[in-house]
VEXSEDREN-882334 format. One record per residue (C-alpha): residue in one letter; x, y, z; residue number from 1; chain. Coordinates in pm, 1 decimal. Layout:
BEGIN
+--------+----------+----------+----------+-----+--------+
| residu |       xx |       yy |       zz | num | chaine |
+--------+----------+----------+----------+-----+--------+
|      A |        X |        Y |        Z | NUM |      A |
...
+--------+----------+----------+----------+-----+--------+
//
This chain:
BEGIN
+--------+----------+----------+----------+-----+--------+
| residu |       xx |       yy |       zz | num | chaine |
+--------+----------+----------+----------+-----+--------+
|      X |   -565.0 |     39.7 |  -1150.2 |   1 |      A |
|      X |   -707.8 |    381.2 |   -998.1 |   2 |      A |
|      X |   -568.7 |    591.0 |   -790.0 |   3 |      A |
|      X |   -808.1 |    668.6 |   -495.7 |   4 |      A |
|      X |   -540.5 |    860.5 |   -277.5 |   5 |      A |
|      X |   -289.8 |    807.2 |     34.7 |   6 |      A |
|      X |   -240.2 |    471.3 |    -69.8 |   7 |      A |
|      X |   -589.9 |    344.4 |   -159.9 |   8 |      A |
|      X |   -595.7 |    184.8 |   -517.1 |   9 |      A |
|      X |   -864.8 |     10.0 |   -677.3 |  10 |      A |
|      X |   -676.5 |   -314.6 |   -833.5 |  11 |      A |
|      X |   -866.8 |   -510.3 |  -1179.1 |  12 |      A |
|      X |   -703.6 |   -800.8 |  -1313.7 |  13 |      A |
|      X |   -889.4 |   -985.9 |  -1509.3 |  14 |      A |
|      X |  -1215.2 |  -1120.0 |  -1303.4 |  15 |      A |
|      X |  -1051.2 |  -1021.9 |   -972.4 |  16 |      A |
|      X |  -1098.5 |   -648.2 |   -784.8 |  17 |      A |
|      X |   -896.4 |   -572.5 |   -508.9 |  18 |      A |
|      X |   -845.9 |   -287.7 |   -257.8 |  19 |      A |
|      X |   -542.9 |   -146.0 |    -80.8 |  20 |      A |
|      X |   -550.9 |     28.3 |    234.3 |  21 |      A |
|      X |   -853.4 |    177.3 |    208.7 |  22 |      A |
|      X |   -892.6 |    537.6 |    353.6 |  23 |      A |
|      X |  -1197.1 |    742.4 |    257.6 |  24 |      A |
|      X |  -1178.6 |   1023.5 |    525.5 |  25 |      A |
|      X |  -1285.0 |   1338.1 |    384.7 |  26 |      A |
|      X |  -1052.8 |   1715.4 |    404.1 |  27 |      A |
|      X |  -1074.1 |   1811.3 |    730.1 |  28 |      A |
|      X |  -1121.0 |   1503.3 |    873.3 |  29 |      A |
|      X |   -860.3 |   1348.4 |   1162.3 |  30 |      A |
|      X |   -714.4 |   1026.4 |   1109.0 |  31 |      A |
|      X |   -610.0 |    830.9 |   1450.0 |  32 |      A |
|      X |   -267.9 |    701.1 |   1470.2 |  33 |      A |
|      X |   -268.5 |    622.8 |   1823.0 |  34 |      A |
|      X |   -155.4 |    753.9 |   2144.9 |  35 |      A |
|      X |   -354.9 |   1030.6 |   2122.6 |  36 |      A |
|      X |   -152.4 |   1130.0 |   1764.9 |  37 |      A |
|      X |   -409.7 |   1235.6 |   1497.6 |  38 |      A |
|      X |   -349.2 |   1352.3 |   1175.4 |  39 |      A |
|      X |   -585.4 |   1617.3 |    953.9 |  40 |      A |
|      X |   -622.9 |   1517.8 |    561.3 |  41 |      A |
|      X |   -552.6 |   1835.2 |    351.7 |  42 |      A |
|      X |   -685.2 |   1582.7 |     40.5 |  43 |      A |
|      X |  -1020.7 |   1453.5 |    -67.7 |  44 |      A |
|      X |  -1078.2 |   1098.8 |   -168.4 |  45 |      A |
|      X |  -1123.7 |   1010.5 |   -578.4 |  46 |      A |
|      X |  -1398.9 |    781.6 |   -435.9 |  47 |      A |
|      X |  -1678.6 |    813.3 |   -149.6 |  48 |      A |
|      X |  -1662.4 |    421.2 |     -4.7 |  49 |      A |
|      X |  -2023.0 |    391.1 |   -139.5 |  50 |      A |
|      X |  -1921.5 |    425.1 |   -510.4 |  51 |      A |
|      X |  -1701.7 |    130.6 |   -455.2 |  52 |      A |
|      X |  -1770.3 |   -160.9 |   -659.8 |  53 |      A |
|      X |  -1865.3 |   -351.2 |   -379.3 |  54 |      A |
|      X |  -2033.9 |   -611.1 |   -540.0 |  55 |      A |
|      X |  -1704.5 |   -700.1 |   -750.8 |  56 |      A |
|      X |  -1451.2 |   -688.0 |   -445.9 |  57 |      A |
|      X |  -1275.3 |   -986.9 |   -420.2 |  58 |      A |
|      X |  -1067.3 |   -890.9 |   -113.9 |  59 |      A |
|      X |   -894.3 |   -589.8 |     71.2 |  60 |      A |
|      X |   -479.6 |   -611.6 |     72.7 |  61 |      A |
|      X |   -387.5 |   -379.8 |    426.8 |  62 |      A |
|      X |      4.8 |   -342.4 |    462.8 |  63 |      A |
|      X |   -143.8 |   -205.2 |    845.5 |  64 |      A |
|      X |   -409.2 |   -112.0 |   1094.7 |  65 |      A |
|      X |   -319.4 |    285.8 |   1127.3 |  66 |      A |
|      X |   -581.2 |    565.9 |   1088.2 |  67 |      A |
|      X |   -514.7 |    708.6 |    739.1 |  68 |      A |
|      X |   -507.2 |    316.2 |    615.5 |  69 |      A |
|      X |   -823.9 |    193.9 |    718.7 |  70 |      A |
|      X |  -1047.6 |    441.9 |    881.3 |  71 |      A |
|      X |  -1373.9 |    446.3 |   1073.5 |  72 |      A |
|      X |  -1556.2 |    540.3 |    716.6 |  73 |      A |
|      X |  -1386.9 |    203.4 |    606.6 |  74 |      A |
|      X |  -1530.2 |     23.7 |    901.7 |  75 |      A |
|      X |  -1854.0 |     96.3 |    857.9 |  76 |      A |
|      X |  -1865.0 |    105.6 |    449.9 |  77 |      A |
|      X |  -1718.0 |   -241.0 |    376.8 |  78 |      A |
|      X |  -1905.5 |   -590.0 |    402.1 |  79 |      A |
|      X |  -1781.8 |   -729.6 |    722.8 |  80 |      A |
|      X |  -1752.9 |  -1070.3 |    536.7 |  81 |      A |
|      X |  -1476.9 |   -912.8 |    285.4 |  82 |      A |
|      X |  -1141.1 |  -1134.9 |    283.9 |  83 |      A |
|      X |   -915.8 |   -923.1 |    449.5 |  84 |      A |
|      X |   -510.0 |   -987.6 |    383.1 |  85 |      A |
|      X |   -317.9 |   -806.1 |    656.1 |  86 |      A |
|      X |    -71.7 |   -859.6 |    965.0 |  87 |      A |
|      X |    -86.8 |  -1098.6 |   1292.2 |  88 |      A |
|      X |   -193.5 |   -821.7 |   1434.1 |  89 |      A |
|      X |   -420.0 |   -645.0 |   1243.8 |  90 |      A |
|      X |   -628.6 |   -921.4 |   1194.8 |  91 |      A |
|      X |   -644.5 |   -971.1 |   1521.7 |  92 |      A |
|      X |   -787.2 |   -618.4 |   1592.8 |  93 |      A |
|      X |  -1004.4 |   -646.1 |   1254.6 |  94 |      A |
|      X |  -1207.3 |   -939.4 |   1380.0 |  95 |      A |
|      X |  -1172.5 |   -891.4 |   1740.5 |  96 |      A |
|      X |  -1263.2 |   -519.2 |   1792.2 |  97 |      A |
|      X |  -1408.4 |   -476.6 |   1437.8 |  98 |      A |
|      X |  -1577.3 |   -806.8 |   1333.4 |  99 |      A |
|      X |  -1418.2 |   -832.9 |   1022.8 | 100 |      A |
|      X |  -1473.4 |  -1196.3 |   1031.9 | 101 |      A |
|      X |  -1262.8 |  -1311.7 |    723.2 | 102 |      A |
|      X |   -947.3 |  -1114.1 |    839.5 | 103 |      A |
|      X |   -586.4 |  -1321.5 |    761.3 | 104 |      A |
|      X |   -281.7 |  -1218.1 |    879.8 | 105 |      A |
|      X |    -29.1 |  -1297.7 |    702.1 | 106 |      A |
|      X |    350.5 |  -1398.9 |    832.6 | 107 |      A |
|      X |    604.9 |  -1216.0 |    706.1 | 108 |      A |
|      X |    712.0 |  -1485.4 |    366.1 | 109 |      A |
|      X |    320.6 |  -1596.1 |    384.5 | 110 |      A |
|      X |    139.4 |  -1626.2 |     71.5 | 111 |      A |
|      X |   -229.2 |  -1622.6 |     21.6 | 112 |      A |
|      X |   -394.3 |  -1739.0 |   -302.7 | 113 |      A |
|      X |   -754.1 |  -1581.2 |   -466.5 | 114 |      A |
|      X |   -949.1 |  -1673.1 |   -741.5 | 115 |      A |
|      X |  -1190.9 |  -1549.0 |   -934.2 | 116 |      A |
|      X |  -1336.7 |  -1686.0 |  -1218.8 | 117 |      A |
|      X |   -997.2 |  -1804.6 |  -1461.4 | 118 |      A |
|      X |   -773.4 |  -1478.1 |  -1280.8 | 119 |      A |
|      X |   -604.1 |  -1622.8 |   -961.0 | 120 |      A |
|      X |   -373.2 |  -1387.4 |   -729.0 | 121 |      A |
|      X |   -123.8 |  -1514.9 |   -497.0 | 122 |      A |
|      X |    -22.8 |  -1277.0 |   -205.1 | 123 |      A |
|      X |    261.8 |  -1261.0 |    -74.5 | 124 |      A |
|      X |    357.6 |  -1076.6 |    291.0 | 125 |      A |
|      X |    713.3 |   -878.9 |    266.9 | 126 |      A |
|      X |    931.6 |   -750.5 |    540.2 | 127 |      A |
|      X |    858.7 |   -360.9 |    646.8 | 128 |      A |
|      X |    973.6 |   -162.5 |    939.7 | 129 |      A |
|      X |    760.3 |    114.1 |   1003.1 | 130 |      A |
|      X |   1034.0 |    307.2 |   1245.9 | 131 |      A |
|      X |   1380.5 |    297.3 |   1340.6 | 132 |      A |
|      X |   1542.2 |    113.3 |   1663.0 | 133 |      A |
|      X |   1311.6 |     87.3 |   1959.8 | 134 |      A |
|      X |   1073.0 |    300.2 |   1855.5 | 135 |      A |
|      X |    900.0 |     47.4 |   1580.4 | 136 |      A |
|      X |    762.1 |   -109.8 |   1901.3 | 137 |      A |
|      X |    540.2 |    250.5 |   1922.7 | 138 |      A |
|      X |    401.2 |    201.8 |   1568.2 | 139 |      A |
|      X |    127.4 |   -131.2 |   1436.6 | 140 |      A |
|      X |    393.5 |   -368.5 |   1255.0 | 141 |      A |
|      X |    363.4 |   -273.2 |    873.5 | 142 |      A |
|      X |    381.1 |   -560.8 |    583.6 | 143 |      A |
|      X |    482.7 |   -508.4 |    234.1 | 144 |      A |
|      X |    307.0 |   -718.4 |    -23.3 | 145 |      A |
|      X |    361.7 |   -890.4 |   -356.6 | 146 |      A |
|      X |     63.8 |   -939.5 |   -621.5 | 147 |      A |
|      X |    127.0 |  -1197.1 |   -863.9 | 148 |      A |
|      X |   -174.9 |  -1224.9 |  -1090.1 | 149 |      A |
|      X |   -233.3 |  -1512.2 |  -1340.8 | 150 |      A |
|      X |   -455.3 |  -1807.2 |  -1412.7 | 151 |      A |
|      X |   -487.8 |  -2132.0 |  -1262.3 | 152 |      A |
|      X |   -270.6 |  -2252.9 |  -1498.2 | 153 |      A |
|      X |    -41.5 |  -2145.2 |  -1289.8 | 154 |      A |
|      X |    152.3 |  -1886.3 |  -1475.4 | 155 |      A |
|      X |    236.6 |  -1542.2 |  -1354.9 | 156 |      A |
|      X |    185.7 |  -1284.1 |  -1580.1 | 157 |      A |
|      X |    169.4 |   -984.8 |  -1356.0 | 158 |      A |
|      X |    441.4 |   -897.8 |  -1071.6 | 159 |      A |
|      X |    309.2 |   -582.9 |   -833.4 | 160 |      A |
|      X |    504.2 |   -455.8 |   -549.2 | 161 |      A |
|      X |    308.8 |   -264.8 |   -244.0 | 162 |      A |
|      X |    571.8 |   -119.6 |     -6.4 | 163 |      A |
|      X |    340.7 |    -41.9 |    285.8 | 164 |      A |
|      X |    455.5 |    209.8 |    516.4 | 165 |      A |
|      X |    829.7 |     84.9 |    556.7 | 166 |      A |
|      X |   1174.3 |    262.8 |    603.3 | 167 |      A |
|      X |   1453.3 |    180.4 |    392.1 | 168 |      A |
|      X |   1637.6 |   -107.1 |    644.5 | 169 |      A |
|      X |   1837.5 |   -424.0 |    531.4 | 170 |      A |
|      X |   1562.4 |   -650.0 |    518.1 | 171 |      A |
|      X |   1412.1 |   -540.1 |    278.2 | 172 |      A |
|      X |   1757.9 |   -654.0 |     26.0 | 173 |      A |
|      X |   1601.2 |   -961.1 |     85.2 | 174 |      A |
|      X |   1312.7 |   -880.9 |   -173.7 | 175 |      A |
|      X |   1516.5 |   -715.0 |   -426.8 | 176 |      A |
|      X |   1693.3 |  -1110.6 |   -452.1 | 177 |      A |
|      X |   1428.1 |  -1287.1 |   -362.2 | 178 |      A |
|      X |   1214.7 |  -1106.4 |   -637.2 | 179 |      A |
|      X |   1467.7 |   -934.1 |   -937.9 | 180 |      A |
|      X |   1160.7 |   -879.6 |  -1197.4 | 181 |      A |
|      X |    877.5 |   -664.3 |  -1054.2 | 182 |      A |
|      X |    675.2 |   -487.2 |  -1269.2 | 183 |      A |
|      X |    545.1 |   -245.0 |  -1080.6 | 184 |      A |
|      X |    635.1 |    -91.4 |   -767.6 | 185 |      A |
|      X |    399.6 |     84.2 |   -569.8 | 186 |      A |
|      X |    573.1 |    296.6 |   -312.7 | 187 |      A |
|      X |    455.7 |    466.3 |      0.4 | 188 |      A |
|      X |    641.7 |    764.9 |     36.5 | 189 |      A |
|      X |    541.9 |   1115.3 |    239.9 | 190 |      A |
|      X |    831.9 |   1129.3 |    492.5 | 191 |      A |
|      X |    578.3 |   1105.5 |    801.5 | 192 |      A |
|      X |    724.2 |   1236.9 |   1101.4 | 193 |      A |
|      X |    564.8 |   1215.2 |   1408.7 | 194 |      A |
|      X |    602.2 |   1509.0 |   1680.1 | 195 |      A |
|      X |   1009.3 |   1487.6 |   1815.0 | 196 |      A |
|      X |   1073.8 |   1470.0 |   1450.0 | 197 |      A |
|      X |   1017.5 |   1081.1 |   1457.4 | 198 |      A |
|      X |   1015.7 |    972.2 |   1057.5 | 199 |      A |
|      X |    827.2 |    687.4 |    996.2 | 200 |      A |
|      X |    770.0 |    653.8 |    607.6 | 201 |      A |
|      X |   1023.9 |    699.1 |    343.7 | 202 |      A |
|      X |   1094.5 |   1068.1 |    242.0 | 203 |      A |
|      X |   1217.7 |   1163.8 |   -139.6 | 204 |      A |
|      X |   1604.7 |    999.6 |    -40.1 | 205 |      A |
|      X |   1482.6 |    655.4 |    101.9 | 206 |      A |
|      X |   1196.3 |    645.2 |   -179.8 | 207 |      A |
|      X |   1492.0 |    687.6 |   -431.2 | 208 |      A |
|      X |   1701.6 |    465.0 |   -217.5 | 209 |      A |
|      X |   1462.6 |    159.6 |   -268.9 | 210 |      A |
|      X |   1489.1 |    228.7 |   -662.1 | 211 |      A |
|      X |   1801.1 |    170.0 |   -656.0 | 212 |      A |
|      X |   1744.0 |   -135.4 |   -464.8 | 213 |      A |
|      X |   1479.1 |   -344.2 |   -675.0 | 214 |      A |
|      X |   1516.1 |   -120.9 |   -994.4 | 215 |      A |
|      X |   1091.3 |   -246.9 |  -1031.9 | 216 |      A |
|      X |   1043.9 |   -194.5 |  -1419.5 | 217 |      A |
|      X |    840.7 |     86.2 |  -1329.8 | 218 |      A |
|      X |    708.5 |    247.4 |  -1035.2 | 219 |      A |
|      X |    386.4 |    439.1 |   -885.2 | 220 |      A |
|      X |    488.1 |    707.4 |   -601.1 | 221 |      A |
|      X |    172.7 |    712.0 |   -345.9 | 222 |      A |
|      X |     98.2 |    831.3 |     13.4 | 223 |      A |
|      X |    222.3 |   1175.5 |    -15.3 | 224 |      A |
|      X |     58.1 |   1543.7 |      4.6 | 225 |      A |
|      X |   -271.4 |   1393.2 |    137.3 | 226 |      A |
|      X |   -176.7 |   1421.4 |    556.7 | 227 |      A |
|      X |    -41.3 |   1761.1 |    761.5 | 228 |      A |
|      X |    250.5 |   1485.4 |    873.1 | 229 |      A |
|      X |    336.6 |   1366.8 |    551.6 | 230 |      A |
|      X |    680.1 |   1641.5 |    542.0 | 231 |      A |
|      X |    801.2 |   1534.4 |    184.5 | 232 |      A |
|      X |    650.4 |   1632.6 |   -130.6 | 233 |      A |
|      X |    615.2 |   1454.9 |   -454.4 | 234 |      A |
|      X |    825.2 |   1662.9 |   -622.0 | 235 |      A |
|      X |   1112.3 |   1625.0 |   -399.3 | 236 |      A |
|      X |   1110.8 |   1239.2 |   -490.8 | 237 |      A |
|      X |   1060.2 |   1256.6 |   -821.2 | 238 |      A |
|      X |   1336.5 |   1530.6 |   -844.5 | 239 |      A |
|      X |   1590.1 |   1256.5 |   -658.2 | 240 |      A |
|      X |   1467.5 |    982.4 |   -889.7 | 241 |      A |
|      X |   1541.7 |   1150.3 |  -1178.3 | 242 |      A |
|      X |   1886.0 |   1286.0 |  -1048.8 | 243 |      A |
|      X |   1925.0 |    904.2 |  -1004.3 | 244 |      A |
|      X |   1839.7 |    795.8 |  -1369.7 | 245 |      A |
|      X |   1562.9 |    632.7 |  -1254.4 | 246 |      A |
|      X |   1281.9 |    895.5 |  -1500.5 | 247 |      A |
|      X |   1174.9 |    604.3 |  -1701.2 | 248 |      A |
|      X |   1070.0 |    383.7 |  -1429.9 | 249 |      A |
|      X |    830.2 |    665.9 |  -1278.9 | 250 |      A |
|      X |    475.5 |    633.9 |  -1342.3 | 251 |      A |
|      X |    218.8 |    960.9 |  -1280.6 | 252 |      A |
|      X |   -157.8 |    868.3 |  -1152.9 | 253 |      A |
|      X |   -323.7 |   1149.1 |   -974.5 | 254 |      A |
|      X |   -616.8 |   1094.6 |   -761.0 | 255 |      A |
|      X |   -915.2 |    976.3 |   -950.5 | 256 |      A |
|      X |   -698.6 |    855.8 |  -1276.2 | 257 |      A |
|      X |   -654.0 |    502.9 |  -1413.7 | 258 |      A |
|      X |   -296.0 |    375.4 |  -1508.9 | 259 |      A |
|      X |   -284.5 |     33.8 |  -1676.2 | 260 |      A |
|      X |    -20.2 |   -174.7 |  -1604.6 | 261 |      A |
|      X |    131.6 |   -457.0 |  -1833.6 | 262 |      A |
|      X |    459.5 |   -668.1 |  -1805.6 | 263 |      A |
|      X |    591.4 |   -473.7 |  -2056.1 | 264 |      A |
|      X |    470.2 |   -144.6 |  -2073.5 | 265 |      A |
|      X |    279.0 |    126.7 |  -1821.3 | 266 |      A |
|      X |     27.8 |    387.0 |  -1963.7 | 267 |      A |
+--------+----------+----------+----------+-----+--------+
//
């Protein structure tokens, strides 16, 4: 796995490549999260979206259609015939506005199924809430996702959790039974708030909060640092994990690093 930045990764299992939420604007450059709300990225990217294997890319996983998840550098720099796994209603938009003509979305519960050569990877769309009350109505619906990579055996031998852009609400308790053995968590973190002090991602508390929740086997803090309305450092989350016990379980990648990911171990 590497680390692009926000919550872009670059996913190799076996003979399948996969990309999250890809987001390539440069620093400086606005991201559009609609209703006239745009965003400036204080980051750069690990990865330009033309040194992207793109060749190798078996599919794009999209937990939403928001500005600093798939951007107009993404439009333009990805084959239009890529499998995209997303929501209703970014899939919708994707094909519709975009012409991303192999856009699925994905029910919450939904699974989707890849293969590649012997490496098969079944996706799975999980409940996320992107804001609280009334105002989620404001916001693109957000999906989590689960990545279970095998073979076509059959057999799982890899269990990845993406959060996507959700709050800590009760549906997501639902995961944590339906799913007790993940081996990786990815979580999107930041504590975005929105102008009226609106937060709409988890912050340090809620990131911790969802540890204690699935207790994932270990787990990669992402989408943080890289946005001026991103309000909650790193550090503050990996302070509150630790003060939580959960030091063991937290896995570093900067930008532009690899991390390799097992069932049993994380390097």
């Amino acid at each position: 796995m590497r680390f692009i930045g926000n919550a872009t990764l670059l996913i190799r299992y076996g003979d399948l490549t996969l990309l999250t939420d890809p987001n390539f604007l440069h620093r400086g450059q606005r991201a559009h999260l609609g209703y006239g709300l745009v965003s400036r990225r204080v980051t750069e990217p690990a990865l330009d979206v033309t040194e992207l294997p793109h060749e190798d890319l078996d599919a794009v996983v999209l937990s939403h259609l928001h500005g600093d998840h798939f951007d107009r550098v993404a439009r333009r720099g990805l084959d239009h015939g890529l499998p995209l796994l997303t929501t209703p209603h970014g899939a919708r938009l994707l094909k519709g506005l975009y012409g991303f003509r192999r856009a699925t979305g994905l029910r919450t519960w939904q699974r989707y199924t890849l293969y590649h050569g012997d490496s098969t990877v079944r996706v799975t769309s999980l409940p996320g809430r992107h804001a609280p009350g009334p105002a989620r109505f404001l916001l693109p619906p957000v999906m989590g996702s689960l990545l279970e990579f095998g073979d076509r055996s059959g057999e799982t031998r890899l269990v990845l959790y993406l959060s996507g852009d959700t709050l800590m609400y009760d549906g997501l308790r639902e995961i944590a039974a339906r799913y007790p053995d993940i081996h990786l968590a990815v979580l999107h973190l930041g504590g975005t708030t929105l102008p009226g002090g609106l937060v709409v991602t988890m912050d340090a508390e809620q990131g911790a909060d969802l540890l204690d929740l699935l207790r994932p086997r270990r787990a990669l803090p992402v989408h943080y640092d890289d946005y001026t309305v991103f309000r909650s450092p790193l550090e503050d989350f990996l302070a509150e994990a630790g003060r939580r016990g959960h030091d063991t379980r937290l896995v570093r990648c900067a930008p532009g690093e690899h991390v390799i990911v097992g069932a049993e171990t994380t390097a």
